[in-house]
C-alpha positions in Angstrom: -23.3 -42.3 16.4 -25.0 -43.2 19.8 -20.9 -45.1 20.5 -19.6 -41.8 19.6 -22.1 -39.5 21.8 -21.9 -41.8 24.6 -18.2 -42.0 24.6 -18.3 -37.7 24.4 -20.7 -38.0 27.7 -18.2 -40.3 29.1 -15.5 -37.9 28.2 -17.4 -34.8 29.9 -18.0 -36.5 33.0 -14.6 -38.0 33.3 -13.4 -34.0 32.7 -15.7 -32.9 35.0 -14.7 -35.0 37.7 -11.0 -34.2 37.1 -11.5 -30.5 37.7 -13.4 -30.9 41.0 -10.3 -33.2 42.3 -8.0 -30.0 41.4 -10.1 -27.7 42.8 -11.6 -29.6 45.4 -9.5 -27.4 48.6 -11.9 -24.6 49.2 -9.9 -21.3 49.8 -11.2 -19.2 52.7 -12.2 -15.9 53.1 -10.0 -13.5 53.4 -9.9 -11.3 56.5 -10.2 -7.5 56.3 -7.1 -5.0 57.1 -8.0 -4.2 60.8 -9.1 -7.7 61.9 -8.1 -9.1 64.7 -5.6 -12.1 65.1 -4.9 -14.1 67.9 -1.6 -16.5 67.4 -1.6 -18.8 70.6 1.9 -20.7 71.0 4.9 -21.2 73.1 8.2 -19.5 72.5 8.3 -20.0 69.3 6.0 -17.5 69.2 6.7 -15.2 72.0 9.5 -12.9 71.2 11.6 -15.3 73.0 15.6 -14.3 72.4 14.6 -11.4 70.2 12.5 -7.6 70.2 8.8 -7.7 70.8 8.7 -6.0 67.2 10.7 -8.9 66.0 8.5 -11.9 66.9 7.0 -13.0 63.8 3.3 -12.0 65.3 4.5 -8.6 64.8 5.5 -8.9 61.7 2.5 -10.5 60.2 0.1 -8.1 61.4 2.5 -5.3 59.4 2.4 -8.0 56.9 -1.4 -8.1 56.5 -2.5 -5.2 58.3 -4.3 -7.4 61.1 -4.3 -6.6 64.4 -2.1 -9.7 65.2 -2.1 -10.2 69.5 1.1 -12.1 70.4 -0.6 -14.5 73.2 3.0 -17.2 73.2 4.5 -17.7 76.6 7.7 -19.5 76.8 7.3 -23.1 78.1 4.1 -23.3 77.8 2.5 -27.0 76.8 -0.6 -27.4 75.1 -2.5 -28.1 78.5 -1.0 -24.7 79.8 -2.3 -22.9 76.8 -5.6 -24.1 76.8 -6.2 -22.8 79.9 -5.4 -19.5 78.9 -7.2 -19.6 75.8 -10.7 -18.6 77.3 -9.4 -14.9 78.8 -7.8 -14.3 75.2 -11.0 -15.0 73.2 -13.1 -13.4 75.6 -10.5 -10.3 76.0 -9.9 -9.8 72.4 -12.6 -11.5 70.5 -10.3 -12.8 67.4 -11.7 -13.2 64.0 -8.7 -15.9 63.7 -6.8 -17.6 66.1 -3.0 -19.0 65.0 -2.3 -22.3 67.1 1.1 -23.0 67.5 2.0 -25.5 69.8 2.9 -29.3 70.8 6.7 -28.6 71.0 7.2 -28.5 74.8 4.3 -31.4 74.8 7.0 -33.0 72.8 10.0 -32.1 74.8 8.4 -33.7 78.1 6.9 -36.6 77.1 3.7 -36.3 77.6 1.2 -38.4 76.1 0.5 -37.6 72.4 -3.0 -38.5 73.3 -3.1 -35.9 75.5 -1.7 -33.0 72.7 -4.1 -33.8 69.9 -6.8 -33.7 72.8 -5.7 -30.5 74.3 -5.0 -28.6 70.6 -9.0 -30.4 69.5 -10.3 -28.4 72.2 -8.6 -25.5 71.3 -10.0 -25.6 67.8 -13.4 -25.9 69.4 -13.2 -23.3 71.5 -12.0 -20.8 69.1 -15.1 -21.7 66.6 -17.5 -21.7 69.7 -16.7 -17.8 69.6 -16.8 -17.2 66.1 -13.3 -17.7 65.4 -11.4 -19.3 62.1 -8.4 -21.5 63.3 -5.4 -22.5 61.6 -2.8 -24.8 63.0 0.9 -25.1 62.2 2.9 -27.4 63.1 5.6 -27.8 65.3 8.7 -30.1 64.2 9.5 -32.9 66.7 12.5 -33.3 68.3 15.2 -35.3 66.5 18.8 -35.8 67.3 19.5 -36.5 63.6 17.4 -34.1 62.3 19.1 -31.6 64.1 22.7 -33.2 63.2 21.7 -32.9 59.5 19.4 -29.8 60.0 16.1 -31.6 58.5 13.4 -31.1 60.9 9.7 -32.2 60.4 6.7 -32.3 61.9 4.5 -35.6 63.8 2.1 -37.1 61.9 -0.4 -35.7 64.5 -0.6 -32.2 63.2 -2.2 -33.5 59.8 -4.5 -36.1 61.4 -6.0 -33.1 63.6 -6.7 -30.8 60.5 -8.2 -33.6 58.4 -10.2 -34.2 61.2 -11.3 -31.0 62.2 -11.4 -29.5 59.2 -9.2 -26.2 59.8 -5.9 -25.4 57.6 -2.7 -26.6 58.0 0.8 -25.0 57.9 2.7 -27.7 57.9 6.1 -26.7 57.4 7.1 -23.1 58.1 8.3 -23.3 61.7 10.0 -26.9 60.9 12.3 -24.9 57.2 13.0 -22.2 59.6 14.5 -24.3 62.8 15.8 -26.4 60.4 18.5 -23.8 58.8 21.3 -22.8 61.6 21.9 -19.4 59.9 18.2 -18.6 61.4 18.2 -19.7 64.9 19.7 -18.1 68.0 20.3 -22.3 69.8 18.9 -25.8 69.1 15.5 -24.5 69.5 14.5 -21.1 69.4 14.6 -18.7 65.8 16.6 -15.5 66.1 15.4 -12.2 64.7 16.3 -13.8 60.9 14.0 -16.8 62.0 11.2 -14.8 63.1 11.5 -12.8 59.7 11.3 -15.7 57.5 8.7 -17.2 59.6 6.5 -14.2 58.6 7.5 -14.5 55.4 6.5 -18.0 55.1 3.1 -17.9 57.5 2.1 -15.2 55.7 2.5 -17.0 52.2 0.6 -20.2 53.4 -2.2 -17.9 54.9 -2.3 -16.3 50.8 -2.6 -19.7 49.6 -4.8 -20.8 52.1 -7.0 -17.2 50.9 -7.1 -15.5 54.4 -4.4 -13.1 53.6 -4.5 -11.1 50.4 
């Protein structure tokens, strides 16, 4: 009998321990209709080759009912968007910023180092004024994954949200610059793209438990 009840306890705790490893990713809290949401990127989030009511910012916040503030700027690096960052947070006072950027980083050159610094900072800013992050992740530039359309993002972007401990959309922006039918050239999403990168953003940010 005491082989059998120890065996059960074993049993128990072995179950036990399973469960927390499945449920082990916290979901966040979601955000309320009305809240404000900064997304911070390049052009792949400025409406960039399409209507300002086309960008996917837009079409989130109609999406989710946020108030979603487009703050992307075409060419902008990550060093260029951190300094804007301060004026945004203090001008709108996000609940949630979107960070979305690395790509031009990419594009130049410039030191990797240098990126994961710049977007670190960003995340730390953001919480320094009460703010939830998310990042998503930018794909890097490939000649064969644009032959054979398969983009996907640096290992970077995954290191930075382990680290820091914010979510991660990993690849939205890469499925949707990936598929020709959805960009307007090599780099940029058309009105289609933006559209399914709503769709998309705003699945991972249901899954992720800030978007209802």
């Amino acid at each position: 009998m005491k082989a059998l009840a120890a065996l059960l306890r074993f049993g128990l705790v072995a179950l036990l321990l399973a469960l927390t490893a499945c449920g082990g990713k916290s979901r966040e809290a979601p955000l309320p209709s009305g809240a404000k949401v900064l997304a911070l990127g390049d052009s792949l989030t400025a409406p960039h080759g399409v209507q300002p009511q086309e960008a996917w910012p837009t079409l989130l916040g109609q999406k989710t009912g946020w108030t979603v503030i487009n703050g992307g700027i075409s060419g902008n690096t990550s060093a260029q968007a951190l300094e804007r960052l301060p004026a945004l947070l203090e001008e709108h006072q996000p609940q949630l910023v979107l960070v979305s950027l690395g790509g031009n980083d990419m594009l130049r050159k410039q030191p990797q180092s240098q990126t994961v610094t710049n977007l670190e900072r960003m995340i730390d800013m953001s919480r320094a004024k009460g703010a939830r992050v998310v990042l998503l992740a930018t794909p890097k530039p490939s000649l064969a994954g644009a032959v054979f359309n398969s983009l996907s993002p640096p290992d970077f972007y995954a290191e930075i949200a382990k680290e820091k401990k914010v979510p991660l959309i990993e690849d939205a922006i890469p499925k949707v610059l990936s598929d020709t039918t959805l960009k307007g050239d090599q780099i940029h999403p058309n009105a289609a793209g933006h559209a399914r990168l709503g769709e998309l953003i705003h699945a991972e940010l249901k899954k992720i438990g800030l978007a209802g």
